[in-house]
C-alpha positions as CSV (number, residue, x, y, z in Angstrom):
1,X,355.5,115.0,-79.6
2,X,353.4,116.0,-77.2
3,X,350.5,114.3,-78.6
4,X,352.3,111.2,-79.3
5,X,353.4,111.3,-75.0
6,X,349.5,111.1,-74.4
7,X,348.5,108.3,-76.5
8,X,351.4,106.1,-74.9
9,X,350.5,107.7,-71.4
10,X,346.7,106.2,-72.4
11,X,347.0,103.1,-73.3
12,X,349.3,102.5,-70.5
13,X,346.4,103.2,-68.7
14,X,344.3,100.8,-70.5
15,X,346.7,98.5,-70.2
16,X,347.2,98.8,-66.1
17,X,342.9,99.0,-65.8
18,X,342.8,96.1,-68.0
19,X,345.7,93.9,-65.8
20,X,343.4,94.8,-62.6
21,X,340.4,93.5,-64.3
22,X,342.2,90.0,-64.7
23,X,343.4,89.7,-61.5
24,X,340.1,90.5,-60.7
25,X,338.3,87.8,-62.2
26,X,340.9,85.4,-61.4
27,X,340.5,86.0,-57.4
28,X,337.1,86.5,-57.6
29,X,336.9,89.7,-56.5
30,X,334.9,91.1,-59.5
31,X,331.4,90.8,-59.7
32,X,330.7,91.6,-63.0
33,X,332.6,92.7,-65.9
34,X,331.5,94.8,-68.9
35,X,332.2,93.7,-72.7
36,X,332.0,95.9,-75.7
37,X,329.6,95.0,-78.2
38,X,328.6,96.3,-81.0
39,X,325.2,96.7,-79.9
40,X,326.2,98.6,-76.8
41,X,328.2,97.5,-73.8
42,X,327.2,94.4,-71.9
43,X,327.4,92.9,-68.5
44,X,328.5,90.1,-67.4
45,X,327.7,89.3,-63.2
46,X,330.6,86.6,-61.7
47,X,328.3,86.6,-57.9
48,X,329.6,83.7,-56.4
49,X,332.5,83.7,-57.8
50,X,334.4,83.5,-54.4
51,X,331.2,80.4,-53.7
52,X,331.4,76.8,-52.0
53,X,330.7,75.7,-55.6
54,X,334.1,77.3,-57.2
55,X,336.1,74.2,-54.6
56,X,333.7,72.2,-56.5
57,X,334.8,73.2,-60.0
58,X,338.3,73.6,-59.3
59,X,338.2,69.8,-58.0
60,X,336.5,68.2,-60.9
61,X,338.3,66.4,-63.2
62,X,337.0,67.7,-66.0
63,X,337.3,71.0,-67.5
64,X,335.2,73.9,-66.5
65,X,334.8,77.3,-68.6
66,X,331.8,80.0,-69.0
67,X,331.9,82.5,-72.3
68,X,330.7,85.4,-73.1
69,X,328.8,85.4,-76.6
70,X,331.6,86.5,-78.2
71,X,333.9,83.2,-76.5
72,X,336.2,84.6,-74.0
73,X,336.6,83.2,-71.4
74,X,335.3,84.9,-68.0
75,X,336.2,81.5,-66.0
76,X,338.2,78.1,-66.3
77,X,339.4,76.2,-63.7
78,X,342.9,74.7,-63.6
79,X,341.7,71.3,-64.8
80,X,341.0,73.5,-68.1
81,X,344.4,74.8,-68.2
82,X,346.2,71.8,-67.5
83,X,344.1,70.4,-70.7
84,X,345.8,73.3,-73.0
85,X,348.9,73.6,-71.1
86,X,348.9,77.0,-70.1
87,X,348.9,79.0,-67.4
88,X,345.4,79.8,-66.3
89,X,346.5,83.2,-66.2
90,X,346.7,83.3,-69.8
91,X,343.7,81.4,-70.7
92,X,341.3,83.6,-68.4
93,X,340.0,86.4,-70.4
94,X,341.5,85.2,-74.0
95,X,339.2,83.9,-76.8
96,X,338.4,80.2,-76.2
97,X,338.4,80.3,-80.6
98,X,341.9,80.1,-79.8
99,X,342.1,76.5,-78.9
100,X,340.2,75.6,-81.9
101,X,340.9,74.4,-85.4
102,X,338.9,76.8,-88.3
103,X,336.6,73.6,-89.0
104,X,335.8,73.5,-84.9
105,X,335.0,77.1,-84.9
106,X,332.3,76.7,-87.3
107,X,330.5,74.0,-85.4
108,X,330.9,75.8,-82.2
109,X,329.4,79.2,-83.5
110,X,326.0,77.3,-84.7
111,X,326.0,75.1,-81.4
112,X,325.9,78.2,-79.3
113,X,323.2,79.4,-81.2
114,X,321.1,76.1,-80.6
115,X,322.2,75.6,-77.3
116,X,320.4,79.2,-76.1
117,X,317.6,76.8,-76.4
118,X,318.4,73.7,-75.3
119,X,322.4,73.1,-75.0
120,X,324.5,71.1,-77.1
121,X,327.7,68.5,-77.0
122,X,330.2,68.2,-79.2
123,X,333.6,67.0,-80.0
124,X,336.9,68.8,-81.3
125,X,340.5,68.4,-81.0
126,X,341.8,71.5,-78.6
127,X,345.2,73.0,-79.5
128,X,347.6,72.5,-76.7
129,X,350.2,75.2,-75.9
130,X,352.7,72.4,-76.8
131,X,351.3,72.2,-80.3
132,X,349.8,68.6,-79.8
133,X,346.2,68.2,-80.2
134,X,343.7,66.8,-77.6
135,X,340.6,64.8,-78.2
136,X,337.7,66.1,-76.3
137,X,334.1,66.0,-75.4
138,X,332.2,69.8,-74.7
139,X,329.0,69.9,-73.5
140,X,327.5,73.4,-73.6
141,X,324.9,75.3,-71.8
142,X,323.4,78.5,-71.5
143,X,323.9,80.6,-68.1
144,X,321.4,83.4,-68.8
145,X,320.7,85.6,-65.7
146,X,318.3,88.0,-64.6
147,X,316.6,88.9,-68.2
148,X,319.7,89.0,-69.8
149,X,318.9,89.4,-73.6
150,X,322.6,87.3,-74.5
151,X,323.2,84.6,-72.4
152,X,326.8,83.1,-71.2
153,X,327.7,79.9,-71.6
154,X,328.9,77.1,-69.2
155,X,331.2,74.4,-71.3
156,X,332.4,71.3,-69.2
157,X,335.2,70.0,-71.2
158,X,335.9,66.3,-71.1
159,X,339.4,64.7,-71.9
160,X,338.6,61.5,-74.6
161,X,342.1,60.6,-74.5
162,X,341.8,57.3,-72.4
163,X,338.4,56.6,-74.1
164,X,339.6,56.8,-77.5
165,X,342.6,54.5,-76.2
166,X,340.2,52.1,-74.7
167,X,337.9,51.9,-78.7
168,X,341.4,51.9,-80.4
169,X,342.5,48.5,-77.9
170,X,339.1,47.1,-78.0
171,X,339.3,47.3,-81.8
172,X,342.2,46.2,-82.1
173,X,341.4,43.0,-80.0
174,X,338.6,42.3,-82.5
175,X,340.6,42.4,-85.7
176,X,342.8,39.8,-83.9
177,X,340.2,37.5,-83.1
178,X,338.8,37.7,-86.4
179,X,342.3,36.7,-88.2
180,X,342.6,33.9,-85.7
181,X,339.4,32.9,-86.7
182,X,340.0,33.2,-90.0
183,X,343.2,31.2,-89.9
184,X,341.1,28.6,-87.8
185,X,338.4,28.1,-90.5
186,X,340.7,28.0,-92.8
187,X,342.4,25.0,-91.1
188,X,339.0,23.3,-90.6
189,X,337.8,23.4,-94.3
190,X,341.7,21.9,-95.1
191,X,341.1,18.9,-92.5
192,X,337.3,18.7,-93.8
193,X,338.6,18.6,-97.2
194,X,341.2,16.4,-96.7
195,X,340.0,13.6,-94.4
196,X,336.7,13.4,-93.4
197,X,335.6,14.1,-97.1
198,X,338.1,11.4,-98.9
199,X,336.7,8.7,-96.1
200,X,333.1,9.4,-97.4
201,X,334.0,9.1,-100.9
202,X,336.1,5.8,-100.2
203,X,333.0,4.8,-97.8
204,X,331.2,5.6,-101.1
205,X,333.0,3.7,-103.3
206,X,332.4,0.2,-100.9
207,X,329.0,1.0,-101.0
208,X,328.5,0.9,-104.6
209,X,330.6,-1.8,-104.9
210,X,328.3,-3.7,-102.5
211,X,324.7,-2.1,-104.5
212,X,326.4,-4.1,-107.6
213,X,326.7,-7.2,-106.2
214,X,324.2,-9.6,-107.0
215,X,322.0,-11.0,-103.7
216,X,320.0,-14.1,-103.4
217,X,317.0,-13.0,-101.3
218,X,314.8,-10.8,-102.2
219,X,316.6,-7.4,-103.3
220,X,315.9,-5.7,-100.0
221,X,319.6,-5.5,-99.3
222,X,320.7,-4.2,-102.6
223,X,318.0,-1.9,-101.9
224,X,319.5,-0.5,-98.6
225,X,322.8,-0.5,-100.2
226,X,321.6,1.9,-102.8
227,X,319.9,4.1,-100.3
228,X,323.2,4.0,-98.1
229,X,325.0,5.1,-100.8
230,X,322.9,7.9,-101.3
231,X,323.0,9.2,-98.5
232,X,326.9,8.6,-98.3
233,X,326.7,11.2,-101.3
234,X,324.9,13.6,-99.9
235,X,326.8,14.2,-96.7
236,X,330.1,14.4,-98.8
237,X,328.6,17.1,-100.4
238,X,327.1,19.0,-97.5
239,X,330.7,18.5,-95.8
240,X,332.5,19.7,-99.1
241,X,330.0,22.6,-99.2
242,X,330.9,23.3,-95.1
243,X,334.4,23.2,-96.5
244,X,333.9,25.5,-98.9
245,X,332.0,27.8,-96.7
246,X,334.9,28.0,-94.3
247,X,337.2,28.8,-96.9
248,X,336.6,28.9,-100.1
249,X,339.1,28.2,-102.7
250,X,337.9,29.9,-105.2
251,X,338.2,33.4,-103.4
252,X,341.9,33.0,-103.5
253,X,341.8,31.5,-106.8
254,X,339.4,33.2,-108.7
255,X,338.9,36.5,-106.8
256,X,335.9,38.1,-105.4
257,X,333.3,38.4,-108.6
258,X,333.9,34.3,-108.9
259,X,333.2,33.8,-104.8
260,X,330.1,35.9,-105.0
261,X,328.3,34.6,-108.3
262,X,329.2,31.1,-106.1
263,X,327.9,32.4,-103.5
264,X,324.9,33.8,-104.8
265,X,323.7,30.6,-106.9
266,X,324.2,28.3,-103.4
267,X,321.9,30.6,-101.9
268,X,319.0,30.2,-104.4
269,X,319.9,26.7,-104.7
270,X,320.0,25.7,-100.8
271,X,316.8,28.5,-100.3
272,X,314.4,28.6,-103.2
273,X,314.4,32.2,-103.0
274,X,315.2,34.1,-106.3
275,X,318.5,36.5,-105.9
276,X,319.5,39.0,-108.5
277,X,323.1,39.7,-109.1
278,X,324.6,42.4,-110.2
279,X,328.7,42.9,-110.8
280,X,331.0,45.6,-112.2
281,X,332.1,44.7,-115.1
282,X,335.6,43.8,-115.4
283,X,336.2,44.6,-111.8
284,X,339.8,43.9,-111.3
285,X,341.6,41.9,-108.3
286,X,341.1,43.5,-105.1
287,X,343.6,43.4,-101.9
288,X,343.1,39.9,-100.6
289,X,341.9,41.6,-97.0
290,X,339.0,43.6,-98.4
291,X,337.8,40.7,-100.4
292,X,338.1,38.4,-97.5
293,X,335.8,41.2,-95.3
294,X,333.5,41.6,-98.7
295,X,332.8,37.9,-98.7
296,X,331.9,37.6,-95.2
297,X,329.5,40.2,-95.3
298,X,327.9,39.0,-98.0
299,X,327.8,35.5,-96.6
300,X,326.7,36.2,-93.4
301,X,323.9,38.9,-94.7
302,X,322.7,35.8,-97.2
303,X,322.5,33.6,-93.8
304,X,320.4,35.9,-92.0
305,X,318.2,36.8,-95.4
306,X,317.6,32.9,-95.3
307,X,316.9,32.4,-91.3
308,X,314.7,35.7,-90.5
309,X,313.3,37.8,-93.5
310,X,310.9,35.6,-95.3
311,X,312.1,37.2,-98.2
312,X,310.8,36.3,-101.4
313,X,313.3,37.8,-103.5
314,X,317.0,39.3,-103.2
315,X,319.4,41.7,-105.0
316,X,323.1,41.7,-104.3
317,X,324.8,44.2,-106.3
318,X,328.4,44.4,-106.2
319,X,330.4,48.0,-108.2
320,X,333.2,50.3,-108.2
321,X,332.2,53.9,-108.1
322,X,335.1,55.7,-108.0
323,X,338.2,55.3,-105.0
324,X,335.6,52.7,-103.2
325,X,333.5,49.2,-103.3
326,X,330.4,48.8,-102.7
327,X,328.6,45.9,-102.0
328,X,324.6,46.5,-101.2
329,X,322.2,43.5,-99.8
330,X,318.3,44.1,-100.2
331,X,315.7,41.7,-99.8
332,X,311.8,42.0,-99.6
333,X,311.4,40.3,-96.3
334,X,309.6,41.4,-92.8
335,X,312.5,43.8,-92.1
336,X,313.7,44.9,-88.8
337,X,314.5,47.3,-85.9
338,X,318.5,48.0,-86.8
339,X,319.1,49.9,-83.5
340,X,316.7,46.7,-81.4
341,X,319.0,44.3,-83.2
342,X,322.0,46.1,-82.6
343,X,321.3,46.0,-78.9
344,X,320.2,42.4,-78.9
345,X,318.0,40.4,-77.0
346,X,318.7,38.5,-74.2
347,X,322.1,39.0,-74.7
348,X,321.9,37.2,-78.2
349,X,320.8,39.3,-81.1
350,X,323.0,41.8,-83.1
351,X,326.4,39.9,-83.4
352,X,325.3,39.3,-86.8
353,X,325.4,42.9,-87.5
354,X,328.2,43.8,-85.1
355,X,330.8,41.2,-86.5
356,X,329.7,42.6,-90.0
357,X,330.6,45.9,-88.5
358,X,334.0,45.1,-87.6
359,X,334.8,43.5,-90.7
360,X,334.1,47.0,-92.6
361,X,335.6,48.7,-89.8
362,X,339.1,46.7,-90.4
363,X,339.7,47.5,-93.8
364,X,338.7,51.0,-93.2
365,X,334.9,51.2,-94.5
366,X,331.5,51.7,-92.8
367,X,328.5,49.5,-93.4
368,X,325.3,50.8,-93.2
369,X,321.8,49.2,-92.7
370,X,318.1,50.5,-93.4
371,X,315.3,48.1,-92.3
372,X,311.4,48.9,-91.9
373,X,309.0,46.5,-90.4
374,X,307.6,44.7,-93.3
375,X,309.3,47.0,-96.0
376,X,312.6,45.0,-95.9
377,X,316.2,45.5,-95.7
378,X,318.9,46.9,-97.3
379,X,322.4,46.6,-96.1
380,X,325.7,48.6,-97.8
381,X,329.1,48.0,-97.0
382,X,331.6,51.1,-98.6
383,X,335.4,50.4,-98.3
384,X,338.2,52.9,-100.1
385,X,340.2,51.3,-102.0
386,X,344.5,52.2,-102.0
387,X,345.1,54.3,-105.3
388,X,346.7,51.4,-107.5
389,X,343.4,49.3,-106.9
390,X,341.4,52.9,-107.2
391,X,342.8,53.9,-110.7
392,X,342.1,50.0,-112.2
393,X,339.1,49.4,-114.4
């Protein structure tokens, strides 16, 4: 019993010493603090706690912590707390592994071992006291002092919140535009097709009517007739074949094996330059939306394959591994700088590869695009598939 009275009696003690060491580091007053380790105890200096620079932190808008190597917290300012919505009291000298998810935890451990070098960023959802989730940005940096053998860390936590809001709008704003224009091509092949392309034909139809006639002079007039007509014919195909581009029937008809083979044949046709195509066998029907985004790709890939590469041959290879589709576009040609072209020039290049971007991006896949000066190009466009489409041969 007696025993029993001095354990409580201790770690009441441990518990008051332990109270005054937060209180402590929360008003400054502590210059350093010691942590067991398993390597021995180890110190941890807080000079300047009570410093100009501590306004500083506590007016920044972002959060502000320093760890230990072990990740409790020996600072945060209230910009911190107000992040995890708790009382700074209860966030100072806790584990900052707290606020993370098991997979976060991980990353943090091996970033704090590379940051002793040259410090780190990263991004992780913290756990608010409320149980919501916030997205933010950490930037990490060592705060070694005076030969210290383990270094603290400084973190500077930034809320993505309104960032994340601002790609989701901005996103957003581009799948809208690109259904508008969609609908808009859509309603220019249907007036191409419709009425500019039946007044050629009936223009067409004069004109050989008029080559057929017989003429007393010398022929030159049935001659220009003939080469009227000609021509005639070949701009009511290049406007059919606009038409088509814009929309083509046989997409909706046919599906997307029938729009590519189409596709791919035009190409050699228009271009000279020999394509290889390969498609899935029996590759069933898609959701109209994905081969809509598939098409374009591949249409606008072909276009800039024709323009810039000097390619002298192609390969567009269209399968179904698994839960996805995959359409890859490789050519021969000069190649590229992707991240160059990304950025454009002159505030003209890359919305080629941007708008084929954002069509992966709106039916939830990723393109990808590997270029080498003079070692070609090879562009790859994965998109998941919902599980009925998934499952079908």
């Amino acid at each position: 019993m007696a025993r029993a009275s001095g354990d409580l009696a201790e770690l009441r003690l441990r518990l008051a010493e332990a109270e005054d060491t937060l209180r402590a580091i929360r008003s400054g007053e502590a210059d350093a603090v010691v942590v067991s380790h398993k390597l021995g105890p180890r110190v941890f200096t807080l000079q300047g706690a009570d410093h100009a620079y501590r306004v500083l932190i506590e007016s920044m808008n972002e959060g502000a912590l320093m760890l230990t190597p072990g990740k409790t917290i020996l600072y945060a300012n209230q910009c911190f707390a107000k992040m995890v919505k708790c009382p700074l009291e209860q966030v100072m000298g806790s584990s900052f592994r707290r606020f993370l998810s098991n997979h976060d935890r991980a990353a943090l451990r091996a970033l704090l071992q590379h940051s002793e070098r040259s410090g780190s960023k990263m991004q992780v959802l913290l756990a608010a006291g409320d149980d919501t989730q916030l997205p933010v940005n950490i930037s990490i940096r060592p705060l070694t002092r005076y030969g210290a053998k383990s270094a603290a860390f400084g973190l500077v936590v930034t809320d993505m919140t309104e960032s994340r809001r601002t790609e989701e709008l901005l996103r957003a704003l581009t799948q809208r535009v690109l259904q508008i224009q969609e609908a808009e091509r859509g309603r220019v092949a249907l007036e191409l097709h419709d009425n500019i392309t039946q007044l050629l034909c009936a223009v067409l139809v004069r004109c050989q009517t008029l080559a057929e006639r017989p003429f007393s002079n010398d022929g030159s007039s049935r001659k220009e007739a003939i080469a009227l007509r000609e021509m005639l014919g070949q701009t009511a195909g290049e406007v059919e074949r606009i038409s088509r581009n814009l929309r083509p029937s046989v997409l909706d008809e046919l599906g997307l094996v029938a729009v590519v083979r189409d596709t791919s044949a035009e190409f050699t046709r228009r271009t000279g330059v020999a394509l290889k195509l390969a498609c899935a066998p029996r590759l069933a029907r898609l959701p109209a939306e994905i081969e809509l985004a598939l098409y374009r790709i591949l249409q606008e890939a072909l276009k800039n394959v024709g323009q810039h590469a000097r390619a002298r041959q192609v390969s567009v290879c269209l399968r179904k591994p698994g839960p996805f589709v995959v359409l890859v576009i490789q050519d021969d040609g000069i190649g590229f700088d992707p991240e160059k072209r990304a950025a454009g020039r002159n505030g003209k290049g890359g919305l080629g590869l941007l708008g084929m971007r954002e069509r992966a991006a709106y039916v939830g896949g990723a393109l990808t695009v590997k270029s080498v000066r003079r070692a070609g190009t090879e562009i790859e466009v994965r998109i998941p598939l919902p599980p009925a489409n998934a499952a079908a041969n």
